[in-house]
DSSP file (Angstrom, degrees, kcal/mol; ACC not computed):
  #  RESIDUE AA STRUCTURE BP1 BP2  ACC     N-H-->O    O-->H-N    N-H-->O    O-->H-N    TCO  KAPPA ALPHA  PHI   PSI    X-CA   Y-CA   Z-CA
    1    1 A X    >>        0   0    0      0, 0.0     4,-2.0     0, 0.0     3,-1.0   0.000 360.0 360.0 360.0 -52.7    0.0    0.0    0.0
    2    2 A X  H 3>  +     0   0    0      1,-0.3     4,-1.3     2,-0.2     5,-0.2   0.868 360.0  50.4 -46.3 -49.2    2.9    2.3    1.0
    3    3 A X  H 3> S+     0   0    0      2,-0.2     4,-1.1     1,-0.2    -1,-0.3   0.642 103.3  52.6 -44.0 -33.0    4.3    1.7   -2.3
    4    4 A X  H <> S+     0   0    0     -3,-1.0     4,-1.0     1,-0.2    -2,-0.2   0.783 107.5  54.8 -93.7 -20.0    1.6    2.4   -4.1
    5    5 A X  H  X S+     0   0    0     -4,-2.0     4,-1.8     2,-0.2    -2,-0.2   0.831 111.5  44.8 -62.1 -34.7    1.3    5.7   -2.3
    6    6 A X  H  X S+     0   0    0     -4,-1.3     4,-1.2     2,-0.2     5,-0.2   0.768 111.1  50.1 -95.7 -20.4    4.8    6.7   -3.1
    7    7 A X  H  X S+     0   0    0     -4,-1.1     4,-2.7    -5,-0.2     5,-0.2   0.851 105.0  61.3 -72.1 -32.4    4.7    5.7   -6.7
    8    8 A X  H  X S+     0   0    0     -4,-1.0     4,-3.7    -5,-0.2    -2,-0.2   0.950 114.2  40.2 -59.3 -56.2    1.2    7.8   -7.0
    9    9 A X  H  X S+     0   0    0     -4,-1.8     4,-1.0     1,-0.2    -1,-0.2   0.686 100.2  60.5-105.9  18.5    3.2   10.6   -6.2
   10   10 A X  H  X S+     0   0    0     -4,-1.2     4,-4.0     2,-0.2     3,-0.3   0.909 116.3  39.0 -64.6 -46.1    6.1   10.4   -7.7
   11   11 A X  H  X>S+     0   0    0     -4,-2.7     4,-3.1     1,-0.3     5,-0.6   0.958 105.4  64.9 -80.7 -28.6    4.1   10.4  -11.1
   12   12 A X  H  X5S+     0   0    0     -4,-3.7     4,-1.2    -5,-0.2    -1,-0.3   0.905 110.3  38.6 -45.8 -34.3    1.8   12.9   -9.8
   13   13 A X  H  X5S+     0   0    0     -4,-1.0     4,-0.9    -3,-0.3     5,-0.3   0.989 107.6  60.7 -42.0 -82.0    5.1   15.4   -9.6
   14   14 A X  H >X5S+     0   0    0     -4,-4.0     4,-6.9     1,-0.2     3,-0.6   0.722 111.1  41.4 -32.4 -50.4    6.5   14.3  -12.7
   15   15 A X  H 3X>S+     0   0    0     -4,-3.1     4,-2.2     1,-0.3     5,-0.6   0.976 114.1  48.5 -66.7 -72.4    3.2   15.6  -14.4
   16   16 A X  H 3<<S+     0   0    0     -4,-1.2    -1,-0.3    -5,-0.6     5,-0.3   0.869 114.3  48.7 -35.3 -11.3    2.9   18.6  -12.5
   17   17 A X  H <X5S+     0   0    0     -4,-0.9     4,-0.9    -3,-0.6    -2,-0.2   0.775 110.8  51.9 -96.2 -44.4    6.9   19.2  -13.5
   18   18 A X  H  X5S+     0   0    0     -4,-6.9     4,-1.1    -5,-0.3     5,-0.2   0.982 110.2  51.0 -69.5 -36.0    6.0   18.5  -17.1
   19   19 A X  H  X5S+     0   0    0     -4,-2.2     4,-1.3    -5,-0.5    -1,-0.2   0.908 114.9  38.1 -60.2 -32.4    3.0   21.3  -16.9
   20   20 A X  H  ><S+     0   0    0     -5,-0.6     4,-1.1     2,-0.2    -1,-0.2   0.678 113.4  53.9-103.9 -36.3    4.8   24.0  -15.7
   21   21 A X  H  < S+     0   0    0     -4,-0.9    -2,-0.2    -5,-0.3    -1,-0.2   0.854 115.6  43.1 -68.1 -18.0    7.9   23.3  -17.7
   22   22 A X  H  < S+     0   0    0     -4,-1.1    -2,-0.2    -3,-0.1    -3,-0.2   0.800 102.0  67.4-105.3 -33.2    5.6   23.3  -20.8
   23   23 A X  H  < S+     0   0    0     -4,-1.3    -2,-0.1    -5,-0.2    -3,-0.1   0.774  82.1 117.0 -90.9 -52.9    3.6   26.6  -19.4
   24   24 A X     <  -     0   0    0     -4,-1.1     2,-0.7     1,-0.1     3,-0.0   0.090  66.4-126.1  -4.1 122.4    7.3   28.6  -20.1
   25   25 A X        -     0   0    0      1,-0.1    -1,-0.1     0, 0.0    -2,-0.1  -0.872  20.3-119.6 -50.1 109.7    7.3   31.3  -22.5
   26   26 A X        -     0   0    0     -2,-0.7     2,-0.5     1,-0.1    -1,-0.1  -0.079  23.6-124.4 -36.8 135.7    9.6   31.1  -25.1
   27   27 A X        -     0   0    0     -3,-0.0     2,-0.7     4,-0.0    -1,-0.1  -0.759  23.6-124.9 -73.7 131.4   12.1   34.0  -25.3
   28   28 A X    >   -     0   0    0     -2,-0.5     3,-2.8     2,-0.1     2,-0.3  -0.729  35.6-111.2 -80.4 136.9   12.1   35.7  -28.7
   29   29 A X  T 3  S+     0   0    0     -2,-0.7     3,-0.1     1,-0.3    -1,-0.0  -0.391  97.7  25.1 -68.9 125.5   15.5   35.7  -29.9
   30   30 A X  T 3  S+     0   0    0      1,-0.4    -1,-0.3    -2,-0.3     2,-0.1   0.076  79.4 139.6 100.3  -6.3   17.1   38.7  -30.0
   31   31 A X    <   +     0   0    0     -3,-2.8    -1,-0.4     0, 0.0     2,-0.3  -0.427  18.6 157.4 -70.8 133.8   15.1   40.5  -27.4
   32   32 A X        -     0   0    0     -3,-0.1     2,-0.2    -2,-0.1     3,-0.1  -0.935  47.3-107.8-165.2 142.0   17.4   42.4  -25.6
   33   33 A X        -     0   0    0     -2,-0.3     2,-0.0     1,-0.1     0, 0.0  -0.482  60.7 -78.9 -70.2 135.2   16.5   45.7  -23.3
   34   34 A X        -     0   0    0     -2,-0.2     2,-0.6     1,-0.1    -1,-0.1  -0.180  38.6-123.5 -22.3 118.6   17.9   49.3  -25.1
   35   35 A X        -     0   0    0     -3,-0.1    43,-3.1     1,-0.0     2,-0.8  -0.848  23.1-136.1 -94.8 108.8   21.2   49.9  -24.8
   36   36 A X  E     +A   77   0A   0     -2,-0.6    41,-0.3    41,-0.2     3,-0.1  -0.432  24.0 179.6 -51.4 101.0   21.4   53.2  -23.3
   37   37 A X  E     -     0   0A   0     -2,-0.8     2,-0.3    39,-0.6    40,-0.2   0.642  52.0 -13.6 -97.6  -5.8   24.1   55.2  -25.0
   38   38 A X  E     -A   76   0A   0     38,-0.8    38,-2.6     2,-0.0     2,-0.5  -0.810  43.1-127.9-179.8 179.3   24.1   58.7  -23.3
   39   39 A X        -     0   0    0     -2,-0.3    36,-0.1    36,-0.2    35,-0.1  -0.842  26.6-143.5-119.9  98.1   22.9   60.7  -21.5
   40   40 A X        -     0   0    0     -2,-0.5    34,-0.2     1,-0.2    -2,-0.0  -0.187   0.9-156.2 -68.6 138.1   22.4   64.3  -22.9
   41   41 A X        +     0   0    0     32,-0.1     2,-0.5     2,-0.0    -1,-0.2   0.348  64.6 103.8 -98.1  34.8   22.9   67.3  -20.5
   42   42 A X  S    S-     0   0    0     32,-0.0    32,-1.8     0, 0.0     2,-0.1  -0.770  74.9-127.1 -94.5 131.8   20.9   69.4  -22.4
   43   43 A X        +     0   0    0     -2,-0.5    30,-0.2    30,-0.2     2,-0.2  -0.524  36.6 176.6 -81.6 151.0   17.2   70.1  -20.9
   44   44 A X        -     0   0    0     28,-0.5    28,-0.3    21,-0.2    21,-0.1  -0.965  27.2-152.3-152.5 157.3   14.6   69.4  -23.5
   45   45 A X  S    S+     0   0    0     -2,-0.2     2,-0.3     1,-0.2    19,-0.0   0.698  72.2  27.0-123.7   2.3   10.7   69.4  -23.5
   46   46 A X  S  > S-     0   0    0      1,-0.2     4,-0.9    17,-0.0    -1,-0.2  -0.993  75.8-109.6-140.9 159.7    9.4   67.1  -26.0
   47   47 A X  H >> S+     0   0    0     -2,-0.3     3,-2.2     2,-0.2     4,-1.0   0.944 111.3  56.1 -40.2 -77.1   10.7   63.5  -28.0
   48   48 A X  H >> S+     0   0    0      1,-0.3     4,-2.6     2,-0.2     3,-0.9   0.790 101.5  52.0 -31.4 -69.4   11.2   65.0  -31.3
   49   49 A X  H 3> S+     0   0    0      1,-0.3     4,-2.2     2,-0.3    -1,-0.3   0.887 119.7  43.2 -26.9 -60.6   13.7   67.7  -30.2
   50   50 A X  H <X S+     0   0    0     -3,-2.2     4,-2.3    -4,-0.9    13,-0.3   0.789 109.8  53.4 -63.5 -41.0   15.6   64.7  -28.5
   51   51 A X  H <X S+     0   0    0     -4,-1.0     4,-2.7    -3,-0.9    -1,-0.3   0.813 103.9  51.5 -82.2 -60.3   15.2   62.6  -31.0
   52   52 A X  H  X S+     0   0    0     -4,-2.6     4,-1.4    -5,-0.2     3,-0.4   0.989 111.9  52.1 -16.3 -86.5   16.7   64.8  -33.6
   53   53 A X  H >< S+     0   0    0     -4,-2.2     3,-2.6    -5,-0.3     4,-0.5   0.803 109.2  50.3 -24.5 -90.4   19.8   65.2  -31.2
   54   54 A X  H 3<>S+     0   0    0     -4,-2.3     5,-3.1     1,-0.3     4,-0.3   0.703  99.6  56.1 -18.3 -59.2   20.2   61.9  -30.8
   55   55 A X  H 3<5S+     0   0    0     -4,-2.7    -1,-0.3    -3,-0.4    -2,-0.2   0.804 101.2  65.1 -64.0  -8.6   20.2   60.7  -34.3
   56   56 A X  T <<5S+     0   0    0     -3,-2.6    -2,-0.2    -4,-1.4    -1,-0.2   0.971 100.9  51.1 -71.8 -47.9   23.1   63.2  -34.7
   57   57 A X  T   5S-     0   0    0     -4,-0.5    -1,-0.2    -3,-0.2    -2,-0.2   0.421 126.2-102.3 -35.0 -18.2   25.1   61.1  -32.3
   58   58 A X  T   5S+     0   0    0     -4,-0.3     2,-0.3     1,-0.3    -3,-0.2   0.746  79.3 134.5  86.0   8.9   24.4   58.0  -34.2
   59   59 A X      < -     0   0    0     -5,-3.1    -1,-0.3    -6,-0.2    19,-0.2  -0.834  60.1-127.4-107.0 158.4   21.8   56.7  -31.9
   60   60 A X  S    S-     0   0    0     -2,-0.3     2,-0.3    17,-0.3    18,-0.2   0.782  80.4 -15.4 -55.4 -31.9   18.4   55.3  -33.1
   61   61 A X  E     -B   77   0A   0     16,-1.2    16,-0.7    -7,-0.1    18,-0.3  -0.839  56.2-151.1 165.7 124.1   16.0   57.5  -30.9
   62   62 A X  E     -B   76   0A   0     -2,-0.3   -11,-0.4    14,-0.2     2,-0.4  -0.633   8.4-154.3-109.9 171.2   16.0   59.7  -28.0
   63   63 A X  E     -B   75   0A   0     12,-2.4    12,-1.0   -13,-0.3     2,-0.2  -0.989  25.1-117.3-135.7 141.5   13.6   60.5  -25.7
   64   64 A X  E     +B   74   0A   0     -2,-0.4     2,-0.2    10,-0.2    10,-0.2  -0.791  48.3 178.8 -85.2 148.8   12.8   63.6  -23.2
   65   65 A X  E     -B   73   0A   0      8,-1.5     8,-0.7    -2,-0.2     2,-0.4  -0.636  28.0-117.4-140.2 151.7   13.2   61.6  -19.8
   66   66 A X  E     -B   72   0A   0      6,-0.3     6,-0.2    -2,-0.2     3,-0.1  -0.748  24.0-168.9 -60.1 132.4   12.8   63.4  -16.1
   67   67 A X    >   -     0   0    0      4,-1.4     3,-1.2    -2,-0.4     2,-0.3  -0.172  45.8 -69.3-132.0  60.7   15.7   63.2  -14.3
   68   68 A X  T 3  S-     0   0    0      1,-0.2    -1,-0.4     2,-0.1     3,-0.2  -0.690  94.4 -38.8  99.5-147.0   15.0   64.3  -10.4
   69   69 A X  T 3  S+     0   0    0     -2,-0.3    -1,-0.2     1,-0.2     3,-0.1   0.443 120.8  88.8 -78.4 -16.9   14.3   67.5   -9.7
   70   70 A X  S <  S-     0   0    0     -3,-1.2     2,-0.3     1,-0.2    -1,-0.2   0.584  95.8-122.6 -74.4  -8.7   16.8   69.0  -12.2
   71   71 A X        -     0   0    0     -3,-0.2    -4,-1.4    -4,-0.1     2,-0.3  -0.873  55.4 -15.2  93.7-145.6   13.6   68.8  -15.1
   72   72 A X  E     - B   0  66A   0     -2,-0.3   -28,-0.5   -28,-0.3     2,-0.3  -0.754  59.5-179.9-106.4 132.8   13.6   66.9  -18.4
   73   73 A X  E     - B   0  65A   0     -8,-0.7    -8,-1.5    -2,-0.3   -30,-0.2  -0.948  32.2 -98.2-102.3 149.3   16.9   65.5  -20.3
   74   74 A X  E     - B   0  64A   0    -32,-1.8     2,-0.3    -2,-0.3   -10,-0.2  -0.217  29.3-160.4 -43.5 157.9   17.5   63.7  -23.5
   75   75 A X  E     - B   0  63A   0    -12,-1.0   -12,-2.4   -36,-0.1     2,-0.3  -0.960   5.1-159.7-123.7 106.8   17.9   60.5  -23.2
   76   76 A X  E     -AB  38  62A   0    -38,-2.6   -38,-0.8    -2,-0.3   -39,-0.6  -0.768   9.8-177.6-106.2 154.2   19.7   58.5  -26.2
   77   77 A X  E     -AB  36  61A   0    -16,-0.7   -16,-1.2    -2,-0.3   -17,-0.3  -0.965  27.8-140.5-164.7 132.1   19.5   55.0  -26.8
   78   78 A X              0   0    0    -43,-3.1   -42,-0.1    -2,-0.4    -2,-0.0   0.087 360.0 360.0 -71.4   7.8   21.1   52.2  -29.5
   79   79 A X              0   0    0    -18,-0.3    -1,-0.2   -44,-0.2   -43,-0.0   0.727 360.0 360.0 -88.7 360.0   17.9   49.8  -30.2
């Protein structure tokens, strides 16, 4: 009887291991967070403006960001 108790839940696991192992999400390949590539210290007050700037650097796309208390900077970034 004891045996058949431990064998019951051995497979009970296994299936519960296989469900949640199958449940995963696939990564997409290549997905990778932005690589920040500076940080401008010029105050700005909308994307474009930044974005402009940025591509002058050779980065894909900036962004007006907050930074504290100081107000808005560019933000540049490689994606």
């Amino acid at each position: 009887m004891a045996k058949s108790v431990a064998s019951s839940t051995t497979v009970v696991l296994l299936i519960a291991l296989l469900l949640v192992a199958s449940m995963e999400v696939p990564a997409v390949e290549g997905q990778r967070g932005c690589k920040q590539a500076s940080k401008s210290m010029t105050t700005c007050t909308a994307h474009p403006e930044c974005d402009k700037k940025c591509k002058g650097e050779k980065a894909k796309m900036g962004l007006c960001r907050a930074d504290g208390p100081k107000g808005k900077k560019c933000w540049c970034y490689m994606c």
